[in-house]
N, C-alpha and C positions, 0 to 999 in steps of 0.2 A: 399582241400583248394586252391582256385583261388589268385594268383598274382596279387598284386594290382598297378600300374604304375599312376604316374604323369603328365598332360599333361597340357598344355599349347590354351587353347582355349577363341580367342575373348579378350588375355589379361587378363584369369583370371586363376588358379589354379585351377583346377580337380584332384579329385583323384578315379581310375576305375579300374574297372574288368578287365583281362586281355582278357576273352573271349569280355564282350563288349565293349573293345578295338577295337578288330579286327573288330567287326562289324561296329563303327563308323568309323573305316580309310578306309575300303572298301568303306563306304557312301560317303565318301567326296571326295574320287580317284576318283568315280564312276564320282559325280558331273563335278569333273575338267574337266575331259575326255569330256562330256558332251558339257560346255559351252568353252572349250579352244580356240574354233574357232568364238565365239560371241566378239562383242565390249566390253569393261567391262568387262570383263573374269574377272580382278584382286579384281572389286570392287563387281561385283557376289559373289564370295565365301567368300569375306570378310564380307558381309553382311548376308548369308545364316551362317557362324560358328559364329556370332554375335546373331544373332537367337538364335542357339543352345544352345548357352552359358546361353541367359536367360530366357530359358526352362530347364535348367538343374538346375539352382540356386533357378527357382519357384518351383522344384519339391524337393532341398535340402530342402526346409523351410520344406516341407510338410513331407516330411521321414525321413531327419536330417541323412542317410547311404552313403557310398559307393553306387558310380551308377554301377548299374548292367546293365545285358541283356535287362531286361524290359524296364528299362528306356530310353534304347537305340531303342529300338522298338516301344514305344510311342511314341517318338519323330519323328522317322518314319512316322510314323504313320501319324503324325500334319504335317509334313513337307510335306510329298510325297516324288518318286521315282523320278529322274531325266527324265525314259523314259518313264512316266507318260505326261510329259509334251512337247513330240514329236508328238506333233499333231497341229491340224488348233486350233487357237484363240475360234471360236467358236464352235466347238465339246470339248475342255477344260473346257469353262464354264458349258455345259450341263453336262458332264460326271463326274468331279471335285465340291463333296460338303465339305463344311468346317466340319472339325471336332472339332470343338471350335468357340465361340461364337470370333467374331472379337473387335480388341480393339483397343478404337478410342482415342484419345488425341489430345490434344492442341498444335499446333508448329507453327511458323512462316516460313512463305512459303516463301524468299528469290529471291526466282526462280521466282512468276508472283508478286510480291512484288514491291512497285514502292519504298518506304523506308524501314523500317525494316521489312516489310512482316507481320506485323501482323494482318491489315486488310483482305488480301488475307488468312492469318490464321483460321482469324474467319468466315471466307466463309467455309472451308473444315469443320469446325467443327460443325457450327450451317445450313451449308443450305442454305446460304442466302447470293446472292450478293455481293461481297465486296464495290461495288462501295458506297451501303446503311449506308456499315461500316465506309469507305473515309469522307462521308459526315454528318455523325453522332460526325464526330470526330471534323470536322472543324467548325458546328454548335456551338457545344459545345464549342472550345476551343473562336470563338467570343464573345457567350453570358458570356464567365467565363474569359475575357481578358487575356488569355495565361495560363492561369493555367492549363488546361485538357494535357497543351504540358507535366506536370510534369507525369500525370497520364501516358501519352503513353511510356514515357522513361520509367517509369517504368514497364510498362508490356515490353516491350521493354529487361530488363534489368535480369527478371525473368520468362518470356516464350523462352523455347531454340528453336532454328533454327534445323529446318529437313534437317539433312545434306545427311544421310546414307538412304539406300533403306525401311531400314524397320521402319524408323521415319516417311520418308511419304509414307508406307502404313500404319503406326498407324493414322496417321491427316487424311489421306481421309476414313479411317476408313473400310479397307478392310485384307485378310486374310493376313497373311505372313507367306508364303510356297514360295516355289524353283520360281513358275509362276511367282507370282507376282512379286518377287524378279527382274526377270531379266526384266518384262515385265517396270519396275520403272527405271533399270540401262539401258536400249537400249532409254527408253524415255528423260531423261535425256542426252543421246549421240547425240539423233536427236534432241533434245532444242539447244546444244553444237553447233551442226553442222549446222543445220540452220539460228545461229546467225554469225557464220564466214563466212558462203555466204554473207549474208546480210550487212556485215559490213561495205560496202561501199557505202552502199544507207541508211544508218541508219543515224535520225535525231539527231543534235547538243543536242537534249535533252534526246537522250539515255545517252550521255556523263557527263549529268547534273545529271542524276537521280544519275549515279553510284559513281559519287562523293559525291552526297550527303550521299551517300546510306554508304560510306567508312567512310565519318566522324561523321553521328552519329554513326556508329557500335564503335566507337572510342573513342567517347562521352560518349560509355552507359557502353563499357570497364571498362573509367575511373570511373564512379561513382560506376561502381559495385567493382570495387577496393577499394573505398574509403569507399563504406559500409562496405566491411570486415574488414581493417584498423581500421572503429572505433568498430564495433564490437566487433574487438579482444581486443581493448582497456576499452570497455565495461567489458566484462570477465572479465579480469584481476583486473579489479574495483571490482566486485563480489566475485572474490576468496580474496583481500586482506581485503574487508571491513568484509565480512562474516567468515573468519576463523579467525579474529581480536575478532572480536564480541563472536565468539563461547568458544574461549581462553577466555577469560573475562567473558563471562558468566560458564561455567565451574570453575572457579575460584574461580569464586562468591558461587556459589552454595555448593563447597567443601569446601569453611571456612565457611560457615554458618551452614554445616553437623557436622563440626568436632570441630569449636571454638563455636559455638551457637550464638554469640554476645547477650545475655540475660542482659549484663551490656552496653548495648551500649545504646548513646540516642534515639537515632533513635528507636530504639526496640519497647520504649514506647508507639509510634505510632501505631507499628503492631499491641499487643496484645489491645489497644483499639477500633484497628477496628474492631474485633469481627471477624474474617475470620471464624471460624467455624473449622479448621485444623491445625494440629500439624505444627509446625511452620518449621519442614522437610518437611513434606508433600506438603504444601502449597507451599516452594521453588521448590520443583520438578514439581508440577503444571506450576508455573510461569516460567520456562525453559525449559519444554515441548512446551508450548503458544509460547515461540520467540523461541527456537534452533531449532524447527521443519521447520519453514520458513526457519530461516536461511540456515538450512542442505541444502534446497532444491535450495537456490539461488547460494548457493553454485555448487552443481551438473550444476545447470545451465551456470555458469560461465565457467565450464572444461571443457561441449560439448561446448560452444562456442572458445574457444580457442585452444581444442583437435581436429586433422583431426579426426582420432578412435572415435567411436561412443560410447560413455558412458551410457550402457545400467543400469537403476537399479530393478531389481528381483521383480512384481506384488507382490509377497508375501509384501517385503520389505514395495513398496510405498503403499501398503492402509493397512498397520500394523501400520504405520506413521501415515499416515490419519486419522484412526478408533483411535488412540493415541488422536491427537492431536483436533480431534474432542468432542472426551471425555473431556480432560481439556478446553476445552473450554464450553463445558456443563457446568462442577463442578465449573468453575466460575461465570457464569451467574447466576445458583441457587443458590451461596454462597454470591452471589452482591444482590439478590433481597430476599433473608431472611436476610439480616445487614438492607437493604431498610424497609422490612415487620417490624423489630423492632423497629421503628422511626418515627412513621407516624402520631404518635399522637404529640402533641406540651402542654404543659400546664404551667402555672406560679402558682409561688407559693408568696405573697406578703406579706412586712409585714412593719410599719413606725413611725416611732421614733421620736416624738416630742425633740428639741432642746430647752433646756433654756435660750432663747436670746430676748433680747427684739427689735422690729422692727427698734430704732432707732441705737443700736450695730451694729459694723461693725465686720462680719465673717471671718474669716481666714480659708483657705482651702488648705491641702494639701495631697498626697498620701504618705503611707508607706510603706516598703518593709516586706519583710519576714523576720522571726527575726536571722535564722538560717544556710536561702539558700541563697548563693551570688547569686543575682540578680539582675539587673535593674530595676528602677523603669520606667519602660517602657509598653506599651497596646503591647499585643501579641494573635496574634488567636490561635485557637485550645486549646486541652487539651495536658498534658506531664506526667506520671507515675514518682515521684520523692521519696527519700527513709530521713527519717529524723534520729533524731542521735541514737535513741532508735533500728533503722533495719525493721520499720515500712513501710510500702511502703503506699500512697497514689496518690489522683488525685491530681493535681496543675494545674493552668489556671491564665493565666492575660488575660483573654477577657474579660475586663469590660469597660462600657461605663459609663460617670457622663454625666448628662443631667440637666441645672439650668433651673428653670420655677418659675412662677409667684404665689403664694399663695394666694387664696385671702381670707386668715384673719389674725391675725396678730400673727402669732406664726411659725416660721420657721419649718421645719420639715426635713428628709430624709424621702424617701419608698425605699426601696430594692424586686429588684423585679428579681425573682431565675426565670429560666428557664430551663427546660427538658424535653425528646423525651422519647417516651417508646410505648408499644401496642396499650395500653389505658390511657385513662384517671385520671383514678386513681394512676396507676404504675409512668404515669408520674407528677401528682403530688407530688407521696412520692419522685419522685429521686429528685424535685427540692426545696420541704423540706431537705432535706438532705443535701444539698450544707452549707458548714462552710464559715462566711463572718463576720467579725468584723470591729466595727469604735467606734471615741472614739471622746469625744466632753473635752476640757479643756482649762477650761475660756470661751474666745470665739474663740479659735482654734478648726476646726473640721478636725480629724485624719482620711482619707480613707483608707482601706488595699487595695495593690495594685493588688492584687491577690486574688483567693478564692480557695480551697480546696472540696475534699470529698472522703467519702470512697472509696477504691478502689474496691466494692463490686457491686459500681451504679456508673461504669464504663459503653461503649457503651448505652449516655445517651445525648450525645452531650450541654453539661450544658453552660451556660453564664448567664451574671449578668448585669443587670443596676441601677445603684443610679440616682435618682431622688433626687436634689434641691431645694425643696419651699420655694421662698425668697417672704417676705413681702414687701409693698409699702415701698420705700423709704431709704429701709435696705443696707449697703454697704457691698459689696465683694469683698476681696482679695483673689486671686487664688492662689497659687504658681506654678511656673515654672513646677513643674512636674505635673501639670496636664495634661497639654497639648494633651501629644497622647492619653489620657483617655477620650478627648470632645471632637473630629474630629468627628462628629458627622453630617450623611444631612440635608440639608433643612428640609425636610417632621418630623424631629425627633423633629424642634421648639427649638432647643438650647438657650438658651440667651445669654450662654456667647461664643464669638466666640474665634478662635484660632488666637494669637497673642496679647489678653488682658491680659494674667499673668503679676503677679507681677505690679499690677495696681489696685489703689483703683475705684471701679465700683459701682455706687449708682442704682438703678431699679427706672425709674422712667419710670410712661407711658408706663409698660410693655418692657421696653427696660435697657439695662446697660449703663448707659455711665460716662466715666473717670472724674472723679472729680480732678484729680491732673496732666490734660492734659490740657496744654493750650488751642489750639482749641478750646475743651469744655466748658473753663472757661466761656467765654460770654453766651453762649446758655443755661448755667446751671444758672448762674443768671439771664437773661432773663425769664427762666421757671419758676425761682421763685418768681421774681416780678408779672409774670400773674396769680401766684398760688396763692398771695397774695390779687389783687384786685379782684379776682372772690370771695375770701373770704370778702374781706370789703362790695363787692355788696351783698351780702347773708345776710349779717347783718343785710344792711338798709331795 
């Protein structure tokens, strides 16, 4: 059983064989020995155990062990020997093939860079001129008046700078072994040293770039500070809103598992919407649908805020997924079979001659329920209500009263039932089946303000309208509680509009108007002087 030691390489933790211990520290003695008398000696092997390091972490991903021997001899291997590369420049090339495919990336070249170096970037990476990239950039930021300058901070802000040897041999896209290594740090010394000759014959605009060069790096600092700042503020919005939400939704869903609310009002709604599932069920549906998001913005929130990398288990995320995709299925087919029962529309009619003579004035008003405290008030939808016997039924105030014109001389109602169902028939009988009473005394006519039905021809979506036939000439009094019952559009031809209650209204000419309103006074005797001599001329 081999000894296992901890090292320190490139900054990062290893943990090795004590035999391929010894083999790596020979390798890298070996190295120093090597370059100790080159320029950059320090930044050589900083760069070569930089290397190492991320040859050694792409080989943990892949074995997930203890580095051993091998691993230490592959790397070998990739790297080469130091006195591998004791020859001429070009006997190196010929004799020196890669043993892996070279890996080329994006960095901003700093060094032939006149600002942040990423046009001279996208030359090493694409091939192609930087000057083409200079001028692409300033095209652009003309034709789009400063805007493309957002776009370049941010590459700017999100492409890193090739500091180290083996960033730009990834950008010029060549191998990284020991060669190149130092052939990148000696180049870099004579860049160094050729610029301190020259420093005295260099133009006022070398001095100009590099300022500039300092204060957008400065610039792009700050904003890239600024995005993490609100990032993290982001986050944190994520985790308070989403584990708000999840608390609350958990909550919800455990009183409704364990209290049922089957006496709530609300209730009455669910079970007429026909969901198709037990009324547990169907909650756990509906919190799979939002907790699953939630979970996930959740998670989202903690890698933004967390440095540690918040990994969660492939099993996990498409066990969620394949969840959440499910309930979202079982609701769409449970939405479009409530749909598939409703499709049909039909009325069921039926209309009551009044014993009033045309020149009687009607009285009109609505009535409650005899037994449920209610308002006399117009209310949409249906409501599941229980009466004193323990009886459960439908209840509804959606009814509409609509006054219209007769034309013969006997007042009437029509009541006219409506209901949804497959077919036509089915929905006939549900809108037979709707309970609606009214009651005529003297010549007061009594509307119920409400209608009823079994609760058997439920999922039926029922409503009702009374139809009004007033004869020529006949007067209407409305009372005050009709009012929300006639709100009635344009297109529906109402007579009487909203704000005539509790005002005597005669029909004349197809229209109502106030007999006991000033204004009207003259226009109403006016109409009936002209209704008079059209009559004397008919005589003659």
């Amino acid at each position: 059983m081999n000894k296992t030691i901890n090292i320190n390489l490139g900054g990062i933790l290893f943990h090795i064989d004590e035999p391929a211990y010894l083999i790596l520290k020979k390798y890298l003695d070996s190295i120093k020995n090597t370059f100790k008398n080159t320029p950059g000696c320090e930044e050589i092997i900083s760069d070569i155990e930089n290397r190492i390091a991320e040859l050694l972490i792409e080989n943990q991903k892949t074995t997930g062990r203890i580095i051993s021997v091998d691993d230490i001899e592959q790397i070998i291997k990739v790297m080469g020997q130091p006195e591998d590369y004791q020859i001429d420049p070009e006997e190196n090339q010929q004799q020196s093939e890669p043993s892996e495919k070279p890996i080329k990336k994006l960095y901003r070249d700093t060094i032939n860079g006149y600002v942040g170096g990423i046009c001279a970037g996208l030359e090493h990476y694409f091939k192609i001129d930087a000057i083409w990239f200079r001028l692409l950039f300033i095209a652009l930021a003309i034709a789009s008046f400063g805007t493309v300058v957002l776009v370049y901070i941010a590459l700017w802000i999100f492409i890193p700078e090739a500091k180290s040897a083996t960033q730009r041999l990834h950008m010029i896209g060549e191998q990284v072994n020991i060669s190149n290594i130092e052939k990148q740090v000696k180049e870099k010394f004579n860049q160094v040293s050729d610029k301190l000759k020259d420093v005295d014959y260099k133009d006022l605009s070398h001095k100009a770039r590099k300022k500039s060069s300092v204060f957008f790096e400065k610039l792009g600092s700050g904003i890239k500070n600024t995005f993490k700042i609100l990032a993290h503020i982001l986050g944190y919005i994520l985790i308070t809103v989403t584990s708000l939400g999840l608390v609350a939704l958990t909550f919800t869903l455990i009183s409704i598992l364990v209290f049922g609310f089957q006496e709530a009002q609300w209730f009455s709604y669910v079970e007429l919407a026909d969901i198709g599932l037990p009324i547990w069920l169907a909650s756990l549906t509906v919190y799979i649908i939002i907790g699953i998001p939630l979970i996930a913005l959740l998670i989202l929130g903690i890698k933004i805020c967390r440095k540690q990398k918040t990994n969660v288990g492939s099993t996990t995320k498409y066990s969620l997924l394949i969840l959440w995709l499910l309930a979202i299925f079982t609701t769409v087919f449970l939405g479009l079979r409530q749909v598939s029962k409703q499709v049909i529309s039909q009325e069921y009619i039926t209309t009551k001659d009044l014993n009033l003579k045309s020149s009687d004035t009607l009285y009109v008003s609505m009535k409650g329920h005899p037994y449920l405290n209610e308002t006399i008030q117009h209310e949409r939808g249906l409501e599941i209500r229980t009466n004193n016997e323990g009886d459960r039924f439908i209840f509804s105030k959606d009814i509409n009263l609509i006054v219209k014109k007769s034309y013969d001389s006997i007042p009437k109602v029509k009541i006219i039932k409506k209901a949804h169902a497959t077919n036509h028939l089915k929905a006939i009988e549900k809108a037979k089946a709707i309970e609606y009473n009214l009651d005529l005394s003297k010549k007061h006519l009594y509307l119920d303000s409400f209608f009823t039905a079994n609760l058997n021809e439920k999922h039926a979506q029922q409503k009702l309208e009374i139809h009004l036939y007033m004869p020529e000439n006949m007067i209407l009094f409305a009372d005050k509680n009709t009012q929300s019952f006639h709100l009635n559009p344009n297109w529906k031809n109402d007579l009487l509009h909203a704000g005539e209650e509790e005002k005597y209204l005669k029909l004349i000419d197809n229209q109502l108007i106030c007999i006991n309103c000033n204004e009207n006074t003259t226009q109403l005797k006016k109409n009936s002087s002209n209704t008079d001599t059209i009559s004397k001329n008919k005589n003659h």
